[in-house]
C-alpha positions as CSV (number, residue, x, y, z in Angstrom):
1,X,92.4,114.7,59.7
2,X,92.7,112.0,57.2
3,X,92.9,108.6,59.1
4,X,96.4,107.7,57.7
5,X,98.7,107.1,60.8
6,X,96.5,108.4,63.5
7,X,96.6,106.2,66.6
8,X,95.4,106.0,70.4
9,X,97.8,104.6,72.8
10,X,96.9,104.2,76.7
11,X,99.2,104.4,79.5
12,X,99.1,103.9,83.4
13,X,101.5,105.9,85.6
14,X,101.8,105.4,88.9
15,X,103.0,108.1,91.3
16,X,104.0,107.7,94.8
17,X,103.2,110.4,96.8
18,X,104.8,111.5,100.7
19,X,101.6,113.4,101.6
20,X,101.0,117.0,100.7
21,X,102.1,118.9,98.0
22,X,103.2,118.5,94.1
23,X,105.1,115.9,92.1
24,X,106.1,116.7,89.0
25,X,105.4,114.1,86.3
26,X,106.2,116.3,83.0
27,X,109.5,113.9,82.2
28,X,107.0,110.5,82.9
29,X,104.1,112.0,80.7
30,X,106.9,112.6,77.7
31,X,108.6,109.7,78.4
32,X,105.2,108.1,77.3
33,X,105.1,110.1,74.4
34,X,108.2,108.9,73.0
35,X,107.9,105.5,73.5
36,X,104.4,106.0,71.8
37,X,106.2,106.7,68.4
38,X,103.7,109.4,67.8
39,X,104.9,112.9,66.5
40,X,102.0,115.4,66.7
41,X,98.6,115.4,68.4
42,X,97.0,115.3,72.1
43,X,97.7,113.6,75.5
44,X,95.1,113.7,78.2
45,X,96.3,113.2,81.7
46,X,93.6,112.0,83.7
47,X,94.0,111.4,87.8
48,X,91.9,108.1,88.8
49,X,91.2,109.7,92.6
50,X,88.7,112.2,93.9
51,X,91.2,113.4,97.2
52,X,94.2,114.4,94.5
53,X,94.4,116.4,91.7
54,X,96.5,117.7,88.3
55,X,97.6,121.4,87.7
56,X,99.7,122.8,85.4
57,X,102.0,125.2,87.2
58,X,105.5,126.7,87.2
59,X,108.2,124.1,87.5
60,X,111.7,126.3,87.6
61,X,110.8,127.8,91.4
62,X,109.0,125.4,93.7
63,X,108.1,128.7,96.4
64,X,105.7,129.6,93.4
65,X,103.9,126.0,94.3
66,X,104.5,126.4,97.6
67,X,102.6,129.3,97.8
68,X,99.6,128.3,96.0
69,X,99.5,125.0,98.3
70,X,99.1,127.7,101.4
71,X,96.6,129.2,99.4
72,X,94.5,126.6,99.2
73,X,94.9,125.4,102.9
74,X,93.6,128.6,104.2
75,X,90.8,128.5,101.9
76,X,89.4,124.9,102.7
77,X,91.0,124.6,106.0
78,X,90.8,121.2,108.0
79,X,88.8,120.5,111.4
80,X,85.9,123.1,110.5
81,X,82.7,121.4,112.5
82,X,80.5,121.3,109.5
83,X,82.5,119.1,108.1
84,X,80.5,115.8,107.9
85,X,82.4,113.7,105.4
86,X,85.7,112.9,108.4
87,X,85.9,109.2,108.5
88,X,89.3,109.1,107.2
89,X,90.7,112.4,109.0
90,X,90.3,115.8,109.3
91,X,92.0,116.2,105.5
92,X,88.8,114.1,104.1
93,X,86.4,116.6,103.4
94,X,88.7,119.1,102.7
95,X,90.9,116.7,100.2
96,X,88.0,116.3,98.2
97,X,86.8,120.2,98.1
98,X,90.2,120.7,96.9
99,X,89.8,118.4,94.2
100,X,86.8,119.6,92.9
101,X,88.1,123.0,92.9
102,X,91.6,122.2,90.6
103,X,91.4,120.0,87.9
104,X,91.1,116.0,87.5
105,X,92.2,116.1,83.9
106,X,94.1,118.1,81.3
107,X,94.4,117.8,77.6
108,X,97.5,118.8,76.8
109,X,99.1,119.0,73.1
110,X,102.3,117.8,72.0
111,X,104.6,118.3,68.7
112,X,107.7,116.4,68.1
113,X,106.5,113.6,70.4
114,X,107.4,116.0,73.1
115,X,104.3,118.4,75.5
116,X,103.8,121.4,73.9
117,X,104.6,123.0,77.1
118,X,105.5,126.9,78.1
119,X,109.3,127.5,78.9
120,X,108.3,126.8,83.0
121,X,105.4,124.8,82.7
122,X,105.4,121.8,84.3
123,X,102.7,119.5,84.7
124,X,102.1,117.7,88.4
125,X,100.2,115.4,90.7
126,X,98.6,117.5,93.4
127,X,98.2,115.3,96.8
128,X,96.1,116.9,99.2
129,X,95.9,113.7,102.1
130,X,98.6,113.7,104.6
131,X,99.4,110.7,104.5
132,X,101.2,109.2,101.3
133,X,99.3,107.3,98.5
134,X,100.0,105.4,95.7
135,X,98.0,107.0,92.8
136,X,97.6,106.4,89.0
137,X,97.3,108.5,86.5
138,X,95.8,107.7,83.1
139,X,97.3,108.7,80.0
140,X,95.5,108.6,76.3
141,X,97.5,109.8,73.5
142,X,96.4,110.7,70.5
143,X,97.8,111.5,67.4
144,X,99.6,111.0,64.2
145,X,103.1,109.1,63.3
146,X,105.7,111.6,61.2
147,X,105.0,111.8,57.7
């Protein structure tokens, strides 16, 4: 890609959460991306925690969320004795499992300074604490100015 144009532009969100569950941040991400003045290239969406996570999932019917979120509770439940990481609760351990299991970072593409996403994609913070956080999400876009 010839180096005409092509920029890198950083961006800090911050998401306030209310304890488990999804928030979407697809209309954040491309407000980013148009205030970038960039038309074409990539955006990675990085979370800066290790209890939360980013997933790319349907946005048009929050029971398809909803289910996945049960999902995952029953398979890292909280309270299980071998737990020994519990300082902060009984959704410590199992916060960070879920982490580590999901994603902490997506690279997502984008065309027309808008995501290049499916028709009921949507892309969202995943809290798995009960309790509500403040969390930021780091943004690095990448990419090329009309031409």
């Amino acid at each position: 890609m010839p180096s005409d144009g092509f920029q890198v532009v950083h961006e800090t969100l911050t998401v306030r959460t209310t304890g488990k569950g999804t928030v979407e941040i697809t209309d954040a991400v491309n407000a980013v991306l148009r205030e970038s003045g960039l038309a074409r290239g990539t955006v990675t969406v990085f979370c800066r925690h290790t209890s939360c996570s980013l997933v790319l999932m349907e946005n048009a019917d929050p029971s398809a969320r909803q289910d996945l979120e049960a999902y995952m509770d029953r398979l890292v439940p909280e309270d299980e004795p071998y737990f020994v990481h519990t300082l902060e609760g009984p959704d410590d351990m199992p916060s960070h499992i879920k982490m580590a299991l999901t994603r902490s970072a997506e690279i997502i593409p984008f065309d027309r300074g808008r995501l290049s996403l499916g028709t009921w994609q949507g892309v969202f913070l995943w809290e798995h604490r009960s309790r509500p956080h403040t969390r930021e999400i780091v943004l690095s876009v990448h990419g090329v100015t009309e031409q």
